[in-house]
matplotlib code that plots the C-alpha trace (Angstrom):
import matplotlib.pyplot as plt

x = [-28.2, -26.4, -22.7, -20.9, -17.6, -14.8, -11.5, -8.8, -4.8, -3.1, 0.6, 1.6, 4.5, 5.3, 2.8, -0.3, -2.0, -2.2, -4.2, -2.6, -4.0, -7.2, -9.4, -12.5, -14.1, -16.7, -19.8, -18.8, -16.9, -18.4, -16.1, -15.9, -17.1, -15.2, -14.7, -13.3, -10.8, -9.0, -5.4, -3.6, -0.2, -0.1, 3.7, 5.1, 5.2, 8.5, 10.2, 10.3, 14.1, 14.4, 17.4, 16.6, 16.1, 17.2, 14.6, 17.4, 17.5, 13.6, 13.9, 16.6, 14.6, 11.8, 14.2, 12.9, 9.5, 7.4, 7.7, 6.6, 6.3, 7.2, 10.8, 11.0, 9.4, 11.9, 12.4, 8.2, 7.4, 4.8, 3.4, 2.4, 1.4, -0.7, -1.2, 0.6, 1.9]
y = [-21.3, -18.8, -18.9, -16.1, -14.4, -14.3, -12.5, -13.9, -12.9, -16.1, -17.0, -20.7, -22.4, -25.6, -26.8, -25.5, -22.1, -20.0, -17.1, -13.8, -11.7, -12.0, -14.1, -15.6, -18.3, -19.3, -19.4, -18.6, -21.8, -25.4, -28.2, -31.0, -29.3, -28.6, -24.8, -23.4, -21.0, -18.8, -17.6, -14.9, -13.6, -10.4, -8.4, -8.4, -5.2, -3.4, -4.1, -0.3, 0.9, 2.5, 4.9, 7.2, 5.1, 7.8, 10.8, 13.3, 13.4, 14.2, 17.0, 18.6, 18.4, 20.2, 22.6, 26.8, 25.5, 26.7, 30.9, 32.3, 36.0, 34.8, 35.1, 33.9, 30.2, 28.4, 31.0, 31.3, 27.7, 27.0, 29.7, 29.4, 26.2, 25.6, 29.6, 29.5, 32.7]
z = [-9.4, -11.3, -12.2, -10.7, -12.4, -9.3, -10.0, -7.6, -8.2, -7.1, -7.4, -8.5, -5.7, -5.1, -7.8, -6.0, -6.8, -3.7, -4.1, -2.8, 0.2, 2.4, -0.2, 1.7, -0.7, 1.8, 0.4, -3.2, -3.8, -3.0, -1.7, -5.0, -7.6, -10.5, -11.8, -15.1, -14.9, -16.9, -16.1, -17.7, -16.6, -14.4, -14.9, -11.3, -9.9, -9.7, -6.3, -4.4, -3.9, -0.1, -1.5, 1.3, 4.5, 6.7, 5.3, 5.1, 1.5, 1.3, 3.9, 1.9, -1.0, 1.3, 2.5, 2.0, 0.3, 3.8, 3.7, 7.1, 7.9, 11.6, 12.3, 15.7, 15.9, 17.7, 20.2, 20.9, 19.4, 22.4, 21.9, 18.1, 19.1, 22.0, 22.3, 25.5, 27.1]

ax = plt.figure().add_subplot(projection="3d")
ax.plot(x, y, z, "-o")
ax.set_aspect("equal")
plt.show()
């Protein structure tokens, strides 16, 4: 049998690594047998700041970046839209 590289990202807690997401080692790993590995510290990703949990800051920011020609969408709105009369 040939040995086979496997890349896993796994997190260390309570003593035990756990390895992150949906891993399936069926059939790659065998119960008892001892593997070699090597581990290497991956920088955590930067947690993402929410500082607009509302939206109202990005649809300001989109605010007069759409030019139409067509002056009267909200009166005629169904009608630019489904092509209703």
């Amino acid at each position: 049998m040939t040995a086979t590289a496997l890349d896993v990202v796994v997190v260390f807690e309570d003593g035990v690594l756990k390895p992150e997401g949906n891993t399936r080692f069926a059939g790659v790993l065998q119960d008892s047998k001892r593997y070699k590995a090597h581990l290497e510290p991956v920088p955590a990703e930067a947690p993402v700041v929410n500082d607009d949990p509302t939206g109202w800051k990005t649809a300001r920011a989109l605010k007069g970046c759409i030019t139409s020609t067509v002056s009267d969408a909200a009166r005629n709105h169904d009608k630019y839209l489904y092509d209703a009369d």
